[in-house]
LOTI-918901 format. One record per residue (C-alpha): residue number from 1; z, y, x. Coordinates in steps of 0.1 Angstrom, whole numbers. Each point is the difference from the previous one (the first is absolute). Layout:
{vovo NUM up Z north Y east X} .
...
END
This chain:
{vovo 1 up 75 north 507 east -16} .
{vovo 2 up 29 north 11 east -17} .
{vovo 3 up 16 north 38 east 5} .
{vovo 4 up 21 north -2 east 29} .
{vovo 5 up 33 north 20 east -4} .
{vovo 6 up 14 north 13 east 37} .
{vovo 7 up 34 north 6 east 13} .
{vovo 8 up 6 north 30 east 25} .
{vovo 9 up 29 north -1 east 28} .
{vovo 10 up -7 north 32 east 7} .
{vovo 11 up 22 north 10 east 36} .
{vovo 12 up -3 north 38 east -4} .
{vovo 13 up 13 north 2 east 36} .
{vovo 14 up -31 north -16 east 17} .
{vovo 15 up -21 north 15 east 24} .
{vovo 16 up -32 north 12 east -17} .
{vovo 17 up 20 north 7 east -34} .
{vovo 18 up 23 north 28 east 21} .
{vovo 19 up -30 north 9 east 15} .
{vovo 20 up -27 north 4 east -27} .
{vovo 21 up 29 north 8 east -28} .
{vovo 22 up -7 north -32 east -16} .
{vovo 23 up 28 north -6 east -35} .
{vovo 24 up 7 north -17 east -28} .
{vovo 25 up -20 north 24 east -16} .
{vovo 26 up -29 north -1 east 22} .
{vovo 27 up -1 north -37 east -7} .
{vovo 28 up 4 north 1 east -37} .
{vovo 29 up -30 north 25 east -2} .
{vovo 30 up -20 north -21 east 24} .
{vovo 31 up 3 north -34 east -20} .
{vovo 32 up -3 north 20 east -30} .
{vovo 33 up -32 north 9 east 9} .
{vovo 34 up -16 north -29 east 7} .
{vovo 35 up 10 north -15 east -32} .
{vovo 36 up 30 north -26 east 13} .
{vovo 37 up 26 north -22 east -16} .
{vovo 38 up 31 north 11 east 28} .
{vovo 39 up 36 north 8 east 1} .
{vovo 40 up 15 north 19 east 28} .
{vovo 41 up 32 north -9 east 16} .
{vovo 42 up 13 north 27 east 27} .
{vovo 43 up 36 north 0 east 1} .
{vovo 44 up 5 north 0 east 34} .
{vovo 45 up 39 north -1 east -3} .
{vovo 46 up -2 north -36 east -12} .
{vovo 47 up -4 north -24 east 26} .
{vovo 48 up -34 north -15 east 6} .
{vovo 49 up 8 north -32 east -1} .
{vovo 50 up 13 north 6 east -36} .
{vovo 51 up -29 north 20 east -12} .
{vovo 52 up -24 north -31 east 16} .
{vovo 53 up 23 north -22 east -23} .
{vovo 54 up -5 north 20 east -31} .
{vovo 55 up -39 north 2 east 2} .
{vovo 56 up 3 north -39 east 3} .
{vovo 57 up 16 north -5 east -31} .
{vovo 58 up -25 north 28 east -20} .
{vovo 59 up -33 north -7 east -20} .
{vovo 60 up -24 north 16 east 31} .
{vovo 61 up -19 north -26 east 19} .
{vovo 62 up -9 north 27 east 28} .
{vovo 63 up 27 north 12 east 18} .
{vovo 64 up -7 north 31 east 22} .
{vovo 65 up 15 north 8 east 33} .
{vovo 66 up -2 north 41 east -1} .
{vovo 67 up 10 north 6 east 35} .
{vovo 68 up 1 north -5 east 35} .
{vovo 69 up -4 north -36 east 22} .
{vovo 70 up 39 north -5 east -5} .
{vovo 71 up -4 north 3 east -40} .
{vovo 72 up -32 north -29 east 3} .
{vovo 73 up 18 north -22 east 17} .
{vovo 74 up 30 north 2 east -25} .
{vovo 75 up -18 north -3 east -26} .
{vovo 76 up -23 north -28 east 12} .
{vovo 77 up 28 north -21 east 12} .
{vovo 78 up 12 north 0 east -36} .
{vovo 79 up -26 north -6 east -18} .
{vovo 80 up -7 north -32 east 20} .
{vovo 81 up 6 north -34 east -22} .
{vovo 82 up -6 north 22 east -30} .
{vovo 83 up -31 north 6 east -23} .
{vovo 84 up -1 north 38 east 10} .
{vovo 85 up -29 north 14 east 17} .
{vovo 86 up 4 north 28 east 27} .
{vovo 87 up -20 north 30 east 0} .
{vovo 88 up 7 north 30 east 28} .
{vovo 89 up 0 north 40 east -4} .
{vovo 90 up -3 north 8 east 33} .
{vovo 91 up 27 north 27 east 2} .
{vovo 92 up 14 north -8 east 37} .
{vovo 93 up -9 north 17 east 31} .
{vovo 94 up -18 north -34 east 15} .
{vovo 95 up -10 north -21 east -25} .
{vovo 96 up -5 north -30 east 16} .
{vovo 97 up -10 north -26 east -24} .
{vovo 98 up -17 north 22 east -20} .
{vovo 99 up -27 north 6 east 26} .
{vovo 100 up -4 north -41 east 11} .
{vovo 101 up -9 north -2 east -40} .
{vovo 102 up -22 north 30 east 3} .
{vovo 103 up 17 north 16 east -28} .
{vovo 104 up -6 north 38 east -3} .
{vovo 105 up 27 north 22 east 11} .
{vovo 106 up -3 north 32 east -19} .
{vovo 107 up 20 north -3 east -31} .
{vovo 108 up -22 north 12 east -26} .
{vovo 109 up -28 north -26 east 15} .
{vovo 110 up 28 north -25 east 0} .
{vovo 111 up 14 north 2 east -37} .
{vovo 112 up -39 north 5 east -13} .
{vovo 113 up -13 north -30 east 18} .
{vovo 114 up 30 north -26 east -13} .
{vovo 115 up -19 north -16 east -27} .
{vovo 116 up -28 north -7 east 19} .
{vovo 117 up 22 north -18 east 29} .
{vovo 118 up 0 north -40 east -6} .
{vovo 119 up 32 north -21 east 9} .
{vovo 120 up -1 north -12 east 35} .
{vovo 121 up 23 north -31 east 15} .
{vovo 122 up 15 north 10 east 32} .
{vovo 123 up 23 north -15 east 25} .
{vovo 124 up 36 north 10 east 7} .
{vovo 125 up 14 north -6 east 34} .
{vovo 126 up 38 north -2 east 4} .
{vovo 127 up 24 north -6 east 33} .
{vovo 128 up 39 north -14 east -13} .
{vovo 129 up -12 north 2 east -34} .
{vovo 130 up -4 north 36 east 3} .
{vovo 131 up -39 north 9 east -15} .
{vovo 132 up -21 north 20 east 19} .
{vovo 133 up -38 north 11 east -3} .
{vovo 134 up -12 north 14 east 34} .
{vovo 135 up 20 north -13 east 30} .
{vovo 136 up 31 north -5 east 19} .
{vovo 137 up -1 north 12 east 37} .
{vovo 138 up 25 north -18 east 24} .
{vovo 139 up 5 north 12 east 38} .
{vovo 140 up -11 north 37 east 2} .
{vovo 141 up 18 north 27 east -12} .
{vovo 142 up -5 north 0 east -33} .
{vovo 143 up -7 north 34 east -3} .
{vovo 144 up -39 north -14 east 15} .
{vovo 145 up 1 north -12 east -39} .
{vovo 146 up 11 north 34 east -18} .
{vovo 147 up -27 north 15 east 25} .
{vovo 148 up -29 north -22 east -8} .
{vovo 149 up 10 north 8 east -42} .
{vovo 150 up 0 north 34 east 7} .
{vovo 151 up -35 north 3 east 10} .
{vovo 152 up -16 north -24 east -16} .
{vovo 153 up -30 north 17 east -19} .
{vovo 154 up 7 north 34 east 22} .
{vovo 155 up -39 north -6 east 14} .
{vovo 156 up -12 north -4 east 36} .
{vovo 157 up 18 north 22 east 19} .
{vovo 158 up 36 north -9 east -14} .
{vovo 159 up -11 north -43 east 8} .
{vovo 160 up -3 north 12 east 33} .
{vovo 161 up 26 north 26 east 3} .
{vovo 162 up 24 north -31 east -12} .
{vovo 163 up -16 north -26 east 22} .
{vovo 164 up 9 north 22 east 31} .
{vovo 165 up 32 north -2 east -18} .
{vovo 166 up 4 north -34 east -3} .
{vovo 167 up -14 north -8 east 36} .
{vovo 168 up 32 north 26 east 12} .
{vovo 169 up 26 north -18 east -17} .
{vovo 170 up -15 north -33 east 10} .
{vovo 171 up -3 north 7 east 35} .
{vovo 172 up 38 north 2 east -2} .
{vovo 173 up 9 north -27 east -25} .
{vovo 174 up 23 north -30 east 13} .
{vovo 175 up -6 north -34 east -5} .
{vovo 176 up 17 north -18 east -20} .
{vovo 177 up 4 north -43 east 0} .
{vovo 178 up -9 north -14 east -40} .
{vovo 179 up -7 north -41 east -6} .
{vovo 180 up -27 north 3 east -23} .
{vovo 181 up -7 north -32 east -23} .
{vovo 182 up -28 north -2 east -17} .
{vovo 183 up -7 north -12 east -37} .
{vovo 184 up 31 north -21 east -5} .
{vovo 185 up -12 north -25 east 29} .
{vovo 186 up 25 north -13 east 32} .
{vovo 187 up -24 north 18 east 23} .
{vovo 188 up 21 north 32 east 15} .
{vovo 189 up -15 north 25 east 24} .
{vovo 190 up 21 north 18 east 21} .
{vovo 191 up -11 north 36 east 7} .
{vovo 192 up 10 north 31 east 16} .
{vovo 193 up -22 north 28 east -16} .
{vovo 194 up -3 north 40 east 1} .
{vovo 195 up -9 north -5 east -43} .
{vovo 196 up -2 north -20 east -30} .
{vovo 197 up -18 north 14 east -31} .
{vovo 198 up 3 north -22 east -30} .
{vovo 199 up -30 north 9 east -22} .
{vovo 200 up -2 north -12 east -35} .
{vovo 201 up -42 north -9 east 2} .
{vovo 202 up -18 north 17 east 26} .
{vovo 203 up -10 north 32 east 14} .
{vovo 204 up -36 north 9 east -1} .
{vovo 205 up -18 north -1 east 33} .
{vovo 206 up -25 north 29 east -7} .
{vovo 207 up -9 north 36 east 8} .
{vovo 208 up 27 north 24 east -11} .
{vovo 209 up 16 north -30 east -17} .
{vovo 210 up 37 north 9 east 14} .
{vovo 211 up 28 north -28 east -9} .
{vovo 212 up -20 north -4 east -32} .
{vovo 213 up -8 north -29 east -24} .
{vovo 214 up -29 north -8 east -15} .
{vovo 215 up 15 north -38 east -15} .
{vovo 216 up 30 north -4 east -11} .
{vovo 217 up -1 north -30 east -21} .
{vovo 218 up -8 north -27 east 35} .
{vovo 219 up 38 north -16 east -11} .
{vovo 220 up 7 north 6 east 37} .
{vovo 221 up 20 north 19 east 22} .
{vovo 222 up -13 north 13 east 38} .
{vovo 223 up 24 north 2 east 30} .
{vovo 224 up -11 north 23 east 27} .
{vovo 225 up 15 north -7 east 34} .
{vovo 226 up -1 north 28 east 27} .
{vovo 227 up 17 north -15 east 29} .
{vovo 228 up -2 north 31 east 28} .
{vovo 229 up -25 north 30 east 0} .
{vovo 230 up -13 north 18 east 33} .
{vovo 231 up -13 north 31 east 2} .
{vovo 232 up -37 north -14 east 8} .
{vovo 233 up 8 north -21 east -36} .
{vovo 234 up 11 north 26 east -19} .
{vovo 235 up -30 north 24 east 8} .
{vovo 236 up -19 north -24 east -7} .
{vovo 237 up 18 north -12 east -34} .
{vovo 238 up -1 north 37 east -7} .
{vovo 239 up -42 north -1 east -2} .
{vovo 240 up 3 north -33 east -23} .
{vovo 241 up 26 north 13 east -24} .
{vovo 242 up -25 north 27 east -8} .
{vovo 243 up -33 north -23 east 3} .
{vovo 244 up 13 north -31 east -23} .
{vovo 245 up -1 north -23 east 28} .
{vovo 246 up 34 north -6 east 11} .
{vovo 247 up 4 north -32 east -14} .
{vovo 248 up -15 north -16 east 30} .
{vovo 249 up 17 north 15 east 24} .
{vovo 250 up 22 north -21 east 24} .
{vovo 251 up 30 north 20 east -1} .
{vovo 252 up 6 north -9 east -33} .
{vovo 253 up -1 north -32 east -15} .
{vovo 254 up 3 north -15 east -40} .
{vovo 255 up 8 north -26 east -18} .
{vovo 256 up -5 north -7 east -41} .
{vovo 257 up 25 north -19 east -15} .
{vovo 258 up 17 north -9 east -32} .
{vovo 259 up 34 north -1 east 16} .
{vovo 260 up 15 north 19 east 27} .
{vovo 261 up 43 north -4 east 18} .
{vovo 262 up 6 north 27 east 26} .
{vovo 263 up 32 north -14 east 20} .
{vovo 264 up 21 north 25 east 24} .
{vovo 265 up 32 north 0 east 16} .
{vovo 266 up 11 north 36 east -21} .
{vovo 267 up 17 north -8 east -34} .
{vovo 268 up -25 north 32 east -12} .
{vovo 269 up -33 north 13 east 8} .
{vovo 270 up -7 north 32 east -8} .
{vovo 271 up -38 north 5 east -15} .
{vovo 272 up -18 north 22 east -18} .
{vovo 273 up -11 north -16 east -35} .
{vovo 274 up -28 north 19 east -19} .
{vovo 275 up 9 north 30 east 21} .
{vovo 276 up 40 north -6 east -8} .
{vovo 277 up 22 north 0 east 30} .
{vovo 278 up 24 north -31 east -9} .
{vovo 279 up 24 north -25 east 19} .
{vovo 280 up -6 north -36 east -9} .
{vovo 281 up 20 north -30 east 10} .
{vovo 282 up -16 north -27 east 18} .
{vovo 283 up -17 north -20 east -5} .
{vovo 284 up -27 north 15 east -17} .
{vovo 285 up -19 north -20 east -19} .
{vovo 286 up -28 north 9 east -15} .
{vovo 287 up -26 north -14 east -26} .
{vovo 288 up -29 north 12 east -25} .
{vovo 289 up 0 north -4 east -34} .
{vovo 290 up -41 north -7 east -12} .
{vovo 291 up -16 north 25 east -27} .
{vovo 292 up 37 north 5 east -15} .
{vovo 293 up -5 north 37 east -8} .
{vovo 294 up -24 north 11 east -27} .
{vovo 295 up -9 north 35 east 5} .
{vovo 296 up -30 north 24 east -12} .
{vovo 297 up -26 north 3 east 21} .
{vovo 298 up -39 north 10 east 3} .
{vovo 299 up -24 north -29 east -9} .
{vovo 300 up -11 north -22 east 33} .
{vovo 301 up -32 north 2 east 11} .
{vovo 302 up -19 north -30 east -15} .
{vovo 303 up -5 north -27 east 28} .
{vovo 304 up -32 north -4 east 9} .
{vovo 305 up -12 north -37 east -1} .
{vovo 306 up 1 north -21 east 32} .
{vovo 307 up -34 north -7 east 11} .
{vovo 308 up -16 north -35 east -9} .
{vovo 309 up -15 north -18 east 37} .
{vovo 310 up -35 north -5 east -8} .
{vovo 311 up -2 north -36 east -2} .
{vovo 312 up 19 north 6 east -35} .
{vovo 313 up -16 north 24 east -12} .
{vovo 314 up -31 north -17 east 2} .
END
């Protein structure tokens, strides 16, 4: 395999880099270290999308996100069409795609571990041509969003702490009226609902798994539908948020599609977009573009074989 030669967009103003005293030089040493081809960009005067344009035009075929879920999802979003592969320093405060591909999220593990990380295809979700990784929440406040990304990995107690949360602001969200077609086709539903999550994949069903992905290569958005939440429901939704199971329960219900329009009377929505509070005009429209990210990732676990019935074995 030949040497692969990195390109840092270093944000020195992310999270963990403030907090932990993360630099340039940091980096440099770091890379150094473990014997890497790199180059580190960290003006952080220039604009972003600039920077992103220069690292397209350069020699490196890994470009690497140094910062927090805003910096990925730059990145990302421009490296999509091209032959650039993403790789992610984890230097945010929550990380979020960095811990769906299990990546480590100490820095020195991070940079060490790069060369033995394999290219991964991954899907990119976008609403009005906008790209997005995580989801777009319609209907609550938004803010139910920023909350869920700011605890996600804070262990037990903070799930719960930000269920309770959630259940609060739920209890006194307003409806809202959204024709919701599905996959391109003629077929519109007409619904009145508390909240829409648009999910690109989704979430894990599973102990301690909170709002987390384990695939996210299905080529598939999910759509989950809460139309009204009592207090009996949301005690209850409380116990399957932190058991894995609430997948299956009948306050909320899913759809995967391809495809997705969300229709209202309001010329904006506002929603909260990989925990980014925006107003959108309607309609949204959103759609998922297959395995059109490559990023560095941990190998998969081999699959094990499917079992043969025993009339062919024999």
């Amino acid at each position: 395999m030949p040497e692969r030669h990195y390109h840092v967009i270093f944000n020195p103003n992310a999270g963990t880099a403030l907090t932990n005293g993360v630099t340039t030089a940091t980096l440099t040493e770091l890379f150094s270290a473990a014997g890497l081809s790199f180059d580190i960009d960290d003006d952080d005067d220039e604009p972003l999308e600039d920077r992103i344009e220069r690292a397209l035009q350069g020699p490196a075929d890994v470009i690497v996100a140094g910062g927090g879920d805003g910096t990925v999802l730059a990145v990302a979003e421009g490296l999509l069409g091209s032959d650039k592969t993403l790789a992610i320093l984890p230097l945010g405060t929550l990380n979020g795609l960095a811990r769906d591909l299990v990546l480590p999220l100490d820095v020195p593990t991070a940079v060490k571990t790069l060369p033995e990380l394999e290219p991964r295809a991954i899907d990119v979700a976008e609403v009005n041509g906008r790209a997005f990784l995580h989801n777009v929440i319609i209907g609550l406040v938004p803010g139910i969003g920023v909350g869920r990304e700011k605890i996600r990995g804070s262990g037990l107690w903070g799930k719960i702490a930000f269920t309770l949360f959630m259940i609060r602001r739920l209890a006194r969200a307003r409806r809202i009226a959204v024709a919701l077609q599905l996959n391109g086709t003629d077929n519109v539903r007409v619904e009145r609902l508390q909240t829409l999550v648009v999910a690109n994949n989704s979430y894990d069903q599973r102990f301690g798994r909170f709002m987390a992905r384990r695939r996210l290569d299905r080529g598939r958005l999910t759509a989950y539908l809460i139309r009204n939440l009592r207090l009996g429901d949301a005690l209850r939704l409380t116990v399957e948020m932190i058991m894995g199971t609430w997948g299956g329960d009948q306050v909320i219900e899913y759809e995967k599609v391809q495809q997705l329009t969300v229709v209202s009377k309001k010329p904006l929505l506002s929603v909260s977009m990989d925990g980014e509070v925006l107003m959108l005009e309607t309609p949204l429209t959103f759609a998922v573009r297959p395995k059109s990210l490559n990023v560095l990732a941990p190998a998969l676990p081999a699959a094990e074989p499917t079992p043969q019935p025993a009339a062919e074995v024999a």
